[in-house]
LUMDRENVO-982921 format. One record per residue: residue number from 1; residue in one letter; x, y, z of N, C-alpha, C in turn. Coordinates in steps of 0.1 Angstrom, whole numbers, always signed. Layout:
<kollums>
   n res   n_x   n_y   n_z  ca_x  ca_y  ca_z   c_x   c_y   c_z
 NUM   A     X     Y     Z     X     Y     Z     X     Y     Z
...
</kollums>
This chain:
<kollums>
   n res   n_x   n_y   n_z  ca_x  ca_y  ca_z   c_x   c_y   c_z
   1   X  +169   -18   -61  +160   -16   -50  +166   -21   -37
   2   X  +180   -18   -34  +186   -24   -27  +192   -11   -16
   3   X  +189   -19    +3  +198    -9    +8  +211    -7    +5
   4   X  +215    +1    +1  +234    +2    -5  +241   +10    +2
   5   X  +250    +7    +1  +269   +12    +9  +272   +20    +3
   6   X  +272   +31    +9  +278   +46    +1  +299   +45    +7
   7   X  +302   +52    -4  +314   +54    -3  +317   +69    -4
   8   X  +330   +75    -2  +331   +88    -6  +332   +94   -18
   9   X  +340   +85   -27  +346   +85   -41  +339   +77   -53
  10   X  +334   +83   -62  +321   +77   -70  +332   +67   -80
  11   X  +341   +68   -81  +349   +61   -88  +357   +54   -82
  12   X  +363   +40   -83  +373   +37   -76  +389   +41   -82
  13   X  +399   +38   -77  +411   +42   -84  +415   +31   -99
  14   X  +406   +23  -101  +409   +16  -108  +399   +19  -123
  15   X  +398   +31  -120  +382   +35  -130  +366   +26  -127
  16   X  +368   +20  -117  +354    +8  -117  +347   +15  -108
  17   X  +331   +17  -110  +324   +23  -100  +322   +17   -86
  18   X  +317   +24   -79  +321   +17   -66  +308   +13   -62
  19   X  +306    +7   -53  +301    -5   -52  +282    +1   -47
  20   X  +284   +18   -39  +266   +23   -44  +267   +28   -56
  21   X  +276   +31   -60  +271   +36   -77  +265   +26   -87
  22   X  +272   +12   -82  +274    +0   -90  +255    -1   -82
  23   X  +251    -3   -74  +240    -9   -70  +231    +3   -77
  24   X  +234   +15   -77  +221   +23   -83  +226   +22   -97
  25   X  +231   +18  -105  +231    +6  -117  +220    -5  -122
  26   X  +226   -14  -109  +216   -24  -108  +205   -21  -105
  27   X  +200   -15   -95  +182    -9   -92  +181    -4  -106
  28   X  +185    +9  -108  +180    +8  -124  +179    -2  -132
  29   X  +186   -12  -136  +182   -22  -143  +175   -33  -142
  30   X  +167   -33  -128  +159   -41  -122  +147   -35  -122
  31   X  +145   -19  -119  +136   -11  -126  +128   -14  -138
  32   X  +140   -13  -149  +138   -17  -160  +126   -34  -163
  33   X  +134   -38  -159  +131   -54  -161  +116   -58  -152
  34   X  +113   -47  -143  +103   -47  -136   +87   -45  -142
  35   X   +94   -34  -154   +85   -26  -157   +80   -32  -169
  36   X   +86   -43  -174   +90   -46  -191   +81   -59  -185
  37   X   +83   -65  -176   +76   -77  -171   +60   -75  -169
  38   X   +58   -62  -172   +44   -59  -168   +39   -60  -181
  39   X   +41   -62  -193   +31   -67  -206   +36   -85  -208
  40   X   +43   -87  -195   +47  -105  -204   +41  -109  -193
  41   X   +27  -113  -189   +21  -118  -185   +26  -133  -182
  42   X   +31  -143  -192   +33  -156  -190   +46  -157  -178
  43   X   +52  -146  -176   +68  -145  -167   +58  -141  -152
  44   X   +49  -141  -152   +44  -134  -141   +37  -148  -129
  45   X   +43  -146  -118   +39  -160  -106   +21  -151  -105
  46   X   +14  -157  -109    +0  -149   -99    -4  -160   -91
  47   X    -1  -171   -89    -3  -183   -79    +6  -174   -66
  48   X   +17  -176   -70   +22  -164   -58   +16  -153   -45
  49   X   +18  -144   -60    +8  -130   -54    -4  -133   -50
  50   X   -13  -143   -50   -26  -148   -45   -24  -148   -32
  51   X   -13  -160   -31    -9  -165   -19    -4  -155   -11
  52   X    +2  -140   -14    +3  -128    -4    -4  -125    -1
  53   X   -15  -124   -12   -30  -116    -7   -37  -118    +6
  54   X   -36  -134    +3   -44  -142   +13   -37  -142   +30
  55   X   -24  -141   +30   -17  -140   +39   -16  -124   +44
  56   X   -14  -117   +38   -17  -102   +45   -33  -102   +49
  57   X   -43  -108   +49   -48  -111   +61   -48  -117   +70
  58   X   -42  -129   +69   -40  -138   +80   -30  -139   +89
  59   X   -17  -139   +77    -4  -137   +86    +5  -127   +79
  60   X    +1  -112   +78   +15  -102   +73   +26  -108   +77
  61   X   +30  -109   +90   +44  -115   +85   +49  -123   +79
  62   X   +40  -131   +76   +49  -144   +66   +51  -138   +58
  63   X   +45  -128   +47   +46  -118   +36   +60  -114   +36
  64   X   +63  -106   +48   +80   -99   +51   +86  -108   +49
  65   X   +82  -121   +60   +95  -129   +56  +100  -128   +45
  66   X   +89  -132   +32   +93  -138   +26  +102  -126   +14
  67   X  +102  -110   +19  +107  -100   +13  +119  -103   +19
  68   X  +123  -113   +35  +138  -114   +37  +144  -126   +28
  69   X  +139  -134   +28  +142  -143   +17  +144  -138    +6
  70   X  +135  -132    -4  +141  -127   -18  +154  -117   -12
  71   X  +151  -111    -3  +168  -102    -1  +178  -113    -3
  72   X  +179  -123    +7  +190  -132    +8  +195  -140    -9
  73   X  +183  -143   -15  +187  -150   -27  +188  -143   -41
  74   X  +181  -128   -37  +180  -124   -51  +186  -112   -52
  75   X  +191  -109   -37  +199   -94   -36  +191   -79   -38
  76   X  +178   -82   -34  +167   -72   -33  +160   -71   -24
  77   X  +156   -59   -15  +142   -61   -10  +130   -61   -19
  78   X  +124   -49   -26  +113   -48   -35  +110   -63   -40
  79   X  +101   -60   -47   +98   -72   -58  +101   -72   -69
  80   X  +104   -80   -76  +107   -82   -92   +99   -88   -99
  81   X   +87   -89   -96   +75   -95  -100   +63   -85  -101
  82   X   +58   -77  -109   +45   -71  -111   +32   -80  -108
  83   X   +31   -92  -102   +22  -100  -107   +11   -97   -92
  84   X   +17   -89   -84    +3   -89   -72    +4   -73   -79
  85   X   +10   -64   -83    +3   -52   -82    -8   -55   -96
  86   X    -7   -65  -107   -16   -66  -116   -29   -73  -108
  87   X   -26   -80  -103   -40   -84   -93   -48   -72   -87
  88   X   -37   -66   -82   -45   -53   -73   -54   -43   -81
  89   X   -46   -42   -90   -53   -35  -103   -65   -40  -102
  90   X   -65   -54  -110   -78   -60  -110   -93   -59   -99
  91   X   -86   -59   -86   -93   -58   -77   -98   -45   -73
  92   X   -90   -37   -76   -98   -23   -80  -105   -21   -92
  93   X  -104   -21   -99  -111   -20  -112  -128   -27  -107
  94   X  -128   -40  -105  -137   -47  -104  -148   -40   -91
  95   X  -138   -38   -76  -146   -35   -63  -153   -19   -72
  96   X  -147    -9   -79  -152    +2   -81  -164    +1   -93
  97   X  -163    -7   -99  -172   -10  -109  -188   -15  -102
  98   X  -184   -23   -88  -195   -27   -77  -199   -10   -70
  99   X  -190    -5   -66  -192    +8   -63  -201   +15   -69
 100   X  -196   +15   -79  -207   +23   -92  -223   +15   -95
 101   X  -222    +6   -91  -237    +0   -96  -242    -2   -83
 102   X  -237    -1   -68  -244    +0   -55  -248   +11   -55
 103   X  -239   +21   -61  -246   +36   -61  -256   +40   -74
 104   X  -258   +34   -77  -266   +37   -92  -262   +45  -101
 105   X  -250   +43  -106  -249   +52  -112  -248   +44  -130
 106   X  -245   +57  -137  -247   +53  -150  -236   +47  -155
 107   X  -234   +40  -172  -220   +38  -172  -212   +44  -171
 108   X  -214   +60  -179  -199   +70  -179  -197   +73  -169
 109   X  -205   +80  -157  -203   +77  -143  -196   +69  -144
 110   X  -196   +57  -138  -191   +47  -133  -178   +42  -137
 111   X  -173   +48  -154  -160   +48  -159  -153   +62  -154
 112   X  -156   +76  -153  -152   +83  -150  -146   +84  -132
 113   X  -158   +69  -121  -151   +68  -112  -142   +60  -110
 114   X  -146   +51  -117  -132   +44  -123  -116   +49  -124
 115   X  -116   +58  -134  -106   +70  -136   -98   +73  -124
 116   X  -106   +83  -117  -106   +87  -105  -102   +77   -92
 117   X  -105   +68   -92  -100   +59   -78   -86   +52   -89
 118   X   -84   +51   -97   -70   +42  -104   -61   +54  -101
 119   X   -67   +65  -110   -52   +76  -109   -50   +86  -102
 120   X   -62   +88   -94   -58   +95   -79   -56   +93   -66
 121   X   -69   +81   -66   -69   +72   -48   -55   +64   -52
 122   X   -57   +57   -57   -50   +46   -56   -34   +50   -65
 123   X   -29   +55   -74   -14   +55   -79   -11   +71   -74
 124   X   -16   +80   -72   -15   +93   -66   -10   +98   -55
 125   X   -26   +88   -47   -20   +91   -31    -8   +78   -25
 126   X    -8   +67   -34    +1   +58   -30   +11   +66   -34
 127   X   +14   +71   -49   +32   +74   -49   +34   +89   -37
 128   X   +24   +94   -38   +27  +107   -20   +31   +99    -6
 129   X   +23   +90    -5   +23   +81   +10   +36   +76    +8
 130   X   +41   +66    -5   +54   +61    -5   +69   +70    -2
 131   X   +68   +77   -13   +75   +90    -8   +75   +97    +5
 132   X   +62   +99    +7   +68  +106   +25   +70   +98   +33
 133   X   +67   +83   +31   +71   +73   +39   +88   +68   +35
 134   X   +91   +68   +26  +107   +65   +22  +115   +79   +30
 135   X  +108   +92   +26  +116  +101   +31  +119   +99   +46
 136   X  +112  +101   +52  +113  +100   +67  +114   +85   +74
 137   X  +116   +72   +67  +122   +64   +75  +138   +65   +68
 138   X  +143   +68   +59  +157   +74   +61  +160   +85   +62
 139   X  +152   +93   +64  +156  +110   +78  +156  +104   +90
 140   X  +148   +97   +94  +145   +96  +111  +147   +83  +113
 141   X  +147   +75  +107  +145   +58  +117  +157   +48  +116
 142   X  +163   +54  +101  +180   +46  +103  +189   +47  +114
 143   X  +192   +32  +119  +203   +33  +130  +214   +43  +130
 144   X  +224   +46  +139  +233   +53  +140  +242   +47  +130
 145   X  +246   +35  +133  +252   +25  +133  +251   +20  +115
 146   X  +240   +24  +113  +237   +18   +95  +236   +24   +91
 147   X  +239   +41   +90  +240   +51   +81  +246   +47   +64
 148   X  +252   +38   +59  +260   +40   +51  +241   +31   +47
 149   X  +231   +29   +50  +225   +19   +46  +212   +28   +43
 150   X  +195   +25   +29  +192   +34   +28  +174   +26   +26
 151   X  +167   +33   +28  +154   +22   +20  +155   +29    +9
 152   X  +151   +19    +0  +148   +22   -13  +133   +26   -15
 153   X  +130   +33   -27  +118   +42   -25  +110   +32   -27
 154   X  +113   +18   -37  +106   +10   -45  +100    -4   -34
 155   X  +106    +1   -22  +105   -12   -13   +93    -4    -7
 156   X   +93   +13    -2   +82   +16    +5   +72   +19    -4
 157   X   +69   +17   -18   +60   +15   -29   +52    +1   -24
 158   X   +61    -6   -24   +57   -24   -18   +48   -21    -7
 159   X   +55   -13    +6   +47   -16   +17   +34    -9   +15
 160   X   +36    +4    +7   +25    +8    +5   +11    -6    -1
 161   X   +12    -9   -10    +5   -16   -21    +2   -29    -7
 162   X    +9   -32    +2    +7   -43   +12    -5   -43   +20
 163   X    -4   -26   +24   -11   -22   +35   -24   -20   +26
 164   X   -25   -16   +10   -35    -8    +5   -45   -19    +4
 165   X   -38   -32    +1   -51   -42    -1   -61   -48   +11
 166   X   -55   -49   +19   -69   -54   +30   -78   -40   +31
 167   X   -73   -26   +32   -84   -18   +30   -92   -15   +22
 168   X   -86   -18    +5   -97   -19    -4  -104   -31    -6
 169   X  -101   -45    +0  -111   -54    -1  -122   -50   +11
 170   X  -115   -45   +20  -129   -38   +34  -140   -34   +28
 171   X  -129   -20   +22  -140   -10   +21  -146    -8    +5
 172   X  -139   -16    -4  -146    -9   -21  -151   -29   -18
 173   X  -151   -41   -12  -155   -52   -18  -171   -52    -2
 174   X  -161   -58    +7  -166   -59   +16  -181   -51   +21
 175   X  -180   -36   +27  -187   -30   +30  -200   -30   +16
 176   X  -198   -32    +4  -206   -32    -7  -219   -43    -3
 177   X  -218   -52    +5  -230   -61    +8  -239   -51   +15
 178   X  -233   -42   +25  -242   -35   +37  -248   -25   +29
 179   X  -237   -13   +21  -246    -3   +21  -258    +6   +19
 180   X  -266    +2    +7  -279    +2   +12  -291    +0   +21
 181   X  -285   -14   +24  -295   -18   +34  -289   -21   +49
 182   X  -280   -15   +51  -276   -14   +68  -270    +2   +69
 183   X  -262    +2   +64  -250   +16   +68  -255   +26   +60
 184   X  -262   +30   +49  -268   +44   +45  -283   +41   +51
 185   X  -285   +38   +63  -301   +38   +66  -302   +51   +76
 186   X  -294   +56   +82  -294   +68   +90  -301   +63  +104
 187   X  -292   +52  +103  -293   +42  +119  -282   +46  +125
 188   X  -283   +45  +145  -276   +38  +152  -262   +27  +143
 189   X  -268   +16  +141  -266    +6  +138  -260   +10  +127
 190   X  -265   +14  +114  -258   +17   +99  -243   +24  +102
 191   X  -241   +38  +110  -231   +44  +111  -218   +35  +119
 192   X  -226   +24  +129  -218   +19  +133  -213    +8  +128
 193   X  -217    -4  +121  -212   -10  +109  -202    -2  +102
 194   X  -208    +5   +95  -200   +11   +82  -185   +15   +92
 195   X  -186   +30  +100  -176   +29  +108  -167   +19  +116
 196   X  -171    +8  +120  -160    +1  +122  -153    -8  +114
 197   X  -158    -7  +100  -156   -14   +89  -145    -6   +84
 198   X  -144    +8   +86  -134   +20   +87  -121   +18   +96
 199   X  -128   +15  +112  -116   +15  +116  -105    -2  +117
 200   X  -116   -10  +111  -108   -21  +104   -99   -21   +99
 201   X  -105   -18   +82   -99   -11   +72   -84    -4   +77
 202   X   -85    +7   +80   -76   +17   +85   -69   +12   +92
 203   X   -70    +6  +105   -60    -4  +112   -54   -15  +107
 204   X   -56   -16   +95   -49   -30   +87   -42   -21   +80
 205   X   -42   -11   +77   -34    -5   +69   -22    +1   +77
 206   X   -21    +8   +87   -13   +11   +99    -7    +2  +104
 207   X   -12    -9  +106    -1   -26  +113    +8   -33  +100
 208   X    -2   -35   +86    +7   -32   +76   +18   -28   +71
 209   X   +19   -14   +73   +28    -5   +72   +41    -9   +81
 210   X   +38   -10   +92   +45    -7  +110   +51   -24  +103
 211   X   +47   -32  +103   +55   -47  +100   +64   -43   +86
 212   X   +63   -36   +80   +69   -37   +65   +80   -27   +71
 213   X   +85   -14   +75   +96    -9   +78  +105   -14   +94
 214   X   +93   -21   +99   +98   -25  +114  +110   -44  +107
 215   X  +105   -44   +92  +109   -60   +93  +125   -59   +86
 216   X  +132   -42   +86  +143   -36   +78  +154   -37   +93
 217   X  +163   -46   +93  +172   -46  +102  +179   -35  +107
 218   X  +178   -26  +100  +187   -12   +95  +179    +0  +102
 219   X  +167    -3  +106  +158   +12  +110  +157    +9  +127
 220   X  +154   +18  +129  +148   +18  +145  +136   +27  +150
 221   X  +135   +21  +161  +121   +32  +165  +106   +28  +157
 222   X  +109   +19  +150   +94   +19  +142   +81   +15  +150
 223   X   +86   +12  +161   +71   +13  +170   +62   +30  +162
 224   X   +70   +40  +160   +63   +52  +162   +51   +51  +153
 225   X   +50   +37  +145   +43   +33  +131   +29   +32  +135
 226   X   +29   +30  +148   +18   +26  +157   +11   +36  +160
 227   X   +16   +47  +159    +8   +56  +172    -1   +63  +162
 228   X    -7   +62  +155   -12   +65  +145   -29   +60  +154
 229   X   -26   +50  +158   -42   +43  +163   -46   +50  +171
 230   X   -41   +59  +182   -47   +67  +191   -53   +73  +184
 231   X   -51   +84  +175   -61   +94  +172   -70   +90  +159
 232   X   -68   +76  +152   -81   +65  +148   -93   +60  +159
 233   X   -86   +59  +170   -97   +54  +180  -103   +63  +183
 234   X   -96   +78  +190  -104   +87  +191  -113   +91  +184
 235   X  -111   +96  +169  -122   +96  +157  -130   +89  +157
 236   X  -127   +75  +162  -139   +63  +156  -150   +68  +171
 237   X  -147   +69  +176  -152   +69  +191  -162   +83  +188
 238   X  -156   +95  +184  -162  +109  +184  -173  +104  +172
 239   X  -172   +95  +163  -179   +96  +151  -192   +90  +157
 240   X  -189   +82  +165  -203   +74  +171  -210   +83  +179
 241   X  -204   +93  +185  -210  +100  +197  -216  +110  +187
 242   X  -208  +119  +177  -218  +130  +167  -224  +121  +156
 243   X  -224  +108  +159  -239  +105  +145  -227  +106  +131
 244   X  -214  +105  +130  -210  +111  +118  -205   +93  +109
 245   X  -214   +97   +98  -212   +84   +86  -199   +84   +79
 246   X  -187   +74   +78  -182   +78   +71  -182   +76   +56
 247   X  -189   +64   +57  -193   +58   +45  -203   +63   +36
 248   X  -219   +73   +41  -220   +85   +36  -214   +94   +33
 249   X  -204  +100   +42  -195  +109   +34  -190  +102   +18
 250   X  -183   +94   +23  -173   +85   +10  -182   +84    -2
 251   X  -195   +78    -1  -208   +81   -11  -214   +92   -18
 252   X  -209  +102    -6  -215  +115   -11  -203  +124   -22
 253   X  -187  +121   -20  -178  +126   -25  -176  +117   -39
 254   X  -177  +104   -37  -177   +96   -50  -192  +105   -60
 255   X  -203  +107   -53  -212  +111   -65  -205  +125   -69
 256   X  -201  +136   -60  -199  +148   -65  -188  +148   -74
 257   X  -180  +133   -76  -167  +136   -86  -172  +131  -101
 258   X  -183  +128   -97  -186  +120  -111  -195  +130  -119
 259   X  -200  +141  -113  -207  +148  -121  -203  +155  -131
</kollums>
């Protein structure tokens, strides 16, 4: 999961692979070891991963840094540790299971939205986001100058999973105090709670993002990560002026998938 040095010649003259063949080697076998670390629980730092959690509120960048550090010592950006996406898990599982009993629903409901937010919201639209985000910051944002250099797909997986958590503590933990009794009341007040609890949400996820490829030596232009907030603000702004809930809608779409 390493930016790597392409060469022209997949072999060297000595028969030894060359040195990106040799690294997409290694990413594969770090893959490997990634994946296999996800049933050994006892190999897993979650004292760690807490400590990111906590800090991608307070201070994302300390987070990056510390993705430049494992680069320097461990010859990776990604992680080699499953122990915050098993957290994340957890924190989904749990916020949608709150979901399901703010909304009344039954148990199979409640397992079936379950289903639905793990393997669509959340591992679905994350491996689409990651992908069109790996694609296009090595189409468009690698230096002139670093061409021979690449993101790996597994690092904009990471940023994804960085950015995803302050929005699902917002909106599946957080907003779950109000909704009944402030934000589905078909108030002034309800739509506007709930909505800026959205454009929170949403803007933590966008500055997220923008610090996670902006923190790659190798890209440029990642301001463009930002512009994203203009037409958030505008929305948030039109949603206040037409009365439009978002968190009603979100309520209304979670009941129709569960039928």
């Amino acid at each position: 999961m390493l930016p790597s040095i392409s060469v022209n010649s997949p072999v060297q003259g000595n028969g030894a692979l060359n040195s990106r063949d040799a690294a997409r080697h290694t990413a594969g076998a770090k893959r490997y070891k990634y994946l296999r670390r996800l049933f050994r629980f006892r190999q897993m730092d979650f004292e760690f991963a807490a400590w990111q959690m906590l800090y991608l509120f307070t201070s994302p960048q300390r987070v990056y840094r510390n993705f430049h550090y494992r680069k320097q010592t461990k010859d990776q950006w990604a992680r080699d540790d499953p122990a915050f996406l098993v957290l994340l898990s957890i924190w989904l599982c749990v916020s949608t299971i709150g979901f399901g009993f703010v909304l009344d629903m039954g148990f199979f409901e409640t397992i079936k939205l379950l289903l639905w937010v793990v393997f669509i919201d959340c591992v679905g639209v994350g491996l689409l986001i990651s992908t069109l985000m790996w694609f296009i910051s090595n189409k468009y944002l690698v230096k002139r100058q670093s061409r021979d250099y690449d993101v790996e797909w597994g690092y904009a997986f990471d940023v994804h999973l960085n950015a995803f958590y302050p929005l699902l503590v917002i909106l599946h933990f957080i907003q779950l105090f109000f909704i009944n009794h402030v934000i589905l009341t078909d108030t002034f007040i309800g739509y506007f709670v709930g909505n800026t609890l959205w454009l929170v949400a949403v803007g933590y996820y966008i500055y997220v993002t923008f610090l996670g490829y902006s923190a790659l030596p190798f890209l440029k232009n990642t301001v463009i990560l930002l512009y994203p907030f203009a037409p958030l603000i505008l929305l948030y702004g039109l949603s206040l002026a037409l009365g439009w809930n978002f968190t009603h809608t979100l309520c209304s779409f979670y009941k129709y998938r569960v039928k």
